[in-house]
C-alpha positions as CSV (number, residue, x, y, z in Angstrom):
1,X,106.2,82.0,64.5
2,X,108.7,84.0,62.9
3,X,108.3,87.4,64.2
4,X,111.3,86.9,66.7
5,X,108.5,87.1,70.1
6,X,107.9,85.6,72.9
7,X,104.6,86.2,75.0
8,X,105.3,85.1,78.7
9,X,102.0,85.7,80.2
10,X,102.2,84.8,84.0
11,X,105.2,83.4,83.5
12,X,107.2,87.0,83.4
13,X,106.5,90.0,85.7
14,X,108.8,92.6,84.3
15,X,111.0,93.9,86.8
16,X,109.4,93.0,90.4
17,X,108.2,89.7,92.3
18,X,105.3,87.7,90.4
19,X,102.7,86.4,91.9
20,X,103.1,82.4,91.9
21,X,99.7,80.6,92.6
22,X,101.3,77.5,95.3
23,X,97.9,76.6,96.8
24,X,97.1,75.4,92.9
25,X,100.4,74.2,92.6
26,X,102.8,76.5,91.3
27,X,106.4,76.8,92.3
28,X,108.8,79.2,91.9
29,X,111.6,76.8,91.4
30,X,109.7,75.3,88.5
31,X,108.8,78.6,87.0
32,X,112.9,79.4,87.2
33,X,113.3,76.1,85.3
34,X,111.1,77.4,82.9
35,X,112.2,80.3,82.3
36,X,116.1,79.1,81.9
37,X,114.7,77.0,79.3
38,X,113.1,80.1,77.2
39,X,115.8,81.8,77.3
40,X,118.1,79.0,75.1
41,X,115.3,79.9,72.6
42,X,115.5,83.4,72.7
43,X,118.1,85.7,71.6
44,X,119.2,89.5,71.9
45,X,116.6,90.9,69.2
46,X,113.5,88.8,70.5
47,X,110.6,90.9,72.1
48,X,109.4,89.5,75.3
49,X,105.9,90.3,76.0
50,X,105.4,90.3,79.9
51,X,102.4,89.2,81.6
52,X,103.1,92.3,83.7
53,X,105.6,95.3,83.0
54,X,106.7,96.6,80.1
55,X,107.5,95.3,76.4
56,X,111.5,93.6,77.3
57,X,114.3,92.1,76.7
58,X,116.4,89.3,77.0
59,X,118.1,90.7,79.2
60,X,115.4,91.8,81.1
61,X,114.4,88.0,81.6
62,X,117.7,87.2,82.3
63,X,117.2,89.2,84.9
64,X,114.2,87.8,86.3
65,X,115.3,84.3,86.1
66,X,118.4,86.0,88.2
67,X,116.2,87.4,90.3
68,X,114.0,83.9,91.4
69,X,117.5,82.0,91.5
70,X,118.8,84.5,93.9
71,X,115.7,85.0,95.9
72,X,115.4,81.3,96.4
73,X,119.0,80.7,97.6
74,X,118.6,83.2,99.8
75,X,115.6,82.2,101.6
76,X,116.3,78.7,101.6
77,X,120.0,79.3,103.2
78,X,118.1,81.1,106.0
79,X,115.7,78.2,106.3
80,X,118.7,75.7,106.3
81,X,119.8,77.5,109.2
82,X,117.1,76.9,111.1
83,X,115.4,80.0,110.6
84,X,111.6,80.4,110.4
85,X,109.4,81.8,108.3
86,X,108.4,84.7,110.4
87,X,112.4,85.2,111.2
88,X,113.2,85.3,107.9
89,X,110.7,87.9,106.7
90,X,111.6,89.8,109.4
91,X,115.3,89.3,108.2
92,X,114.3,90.0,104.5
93,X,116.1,90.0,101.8
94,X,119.3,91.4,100.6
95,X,119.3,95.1,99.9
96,X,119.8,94.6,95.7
97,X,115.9,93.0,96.1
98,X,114.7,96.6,97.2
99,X,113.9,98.1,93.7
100,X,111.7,94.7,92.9
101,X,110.0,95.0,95.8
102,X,109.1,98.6,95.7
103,X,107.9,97.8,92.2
104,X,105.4,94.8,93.2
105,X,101.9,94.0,94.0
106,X,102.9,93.0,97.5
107,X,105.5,93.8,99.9
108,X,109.0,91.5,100.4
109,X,107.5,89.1,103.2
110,X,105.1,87.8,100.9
111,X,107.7,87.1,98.3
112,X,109.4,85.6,100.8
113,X,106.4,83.7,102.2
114,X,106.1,82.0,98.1
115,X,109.5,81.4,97.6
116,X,109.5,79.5,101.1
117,X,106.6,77.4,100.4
118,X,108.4,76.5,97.1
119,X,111.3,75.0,98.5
């Protein structure tokens, strides 16, 4: 309680795209609403203990929440647009989301695929 960490299970996958369970109702809107709200409890010298990756930071999960935000808007202004889903996984994302998706479980479309049946 006061050792200054934060264990994130699922909730945190260090530096690439988590898996988010929609079929059993998760939502990677909701899990960015979560996470905004752990990081007003958090501060610079906290240890965040991912539910994958590494030991981080705050900065590191400012970073992820960055990351969903991002992700989200970007999917759902292609979807706005008219696009599809199969159109905009074959789109993809911007180029900065490369490095996350190198480092995940799954490729980019799936991300894609979860973050459009969260919106």
């Amino acid at each position: 309680k006061n050792s200054n960490v934060v264990h994130m299970g699922d909730h945190f996958f260090s530096g690439f795209f988590p898996f988010v369970d929609i079929d059993h109702g998760g939502n990677v809107l909701n899990m960015a609403k979560n996470i905004e709200t752990i990081l007003g409890m958090v501060d610079d010298k906290t240890k965040i203990i991912p539910g994958h990756g590494p030991l981080s930071t705050k900065a590191d999960l400012q970073a992820f929440h960055y990351m969903l935000v991002e992700t989200s808007t970007e999917v759902k202004t292609m979807k706005d647009k008219g696009m599809l889903l199969t159109e905009i996984q074959t789109k993809g994302l911007s180029k900065k989301w490369a490095p996350w998706a190198a480092k995940s479980f799954f490729p980019a479309e799936v991300w894609i695929g979860i973050v459009h049946s969260s919106l």
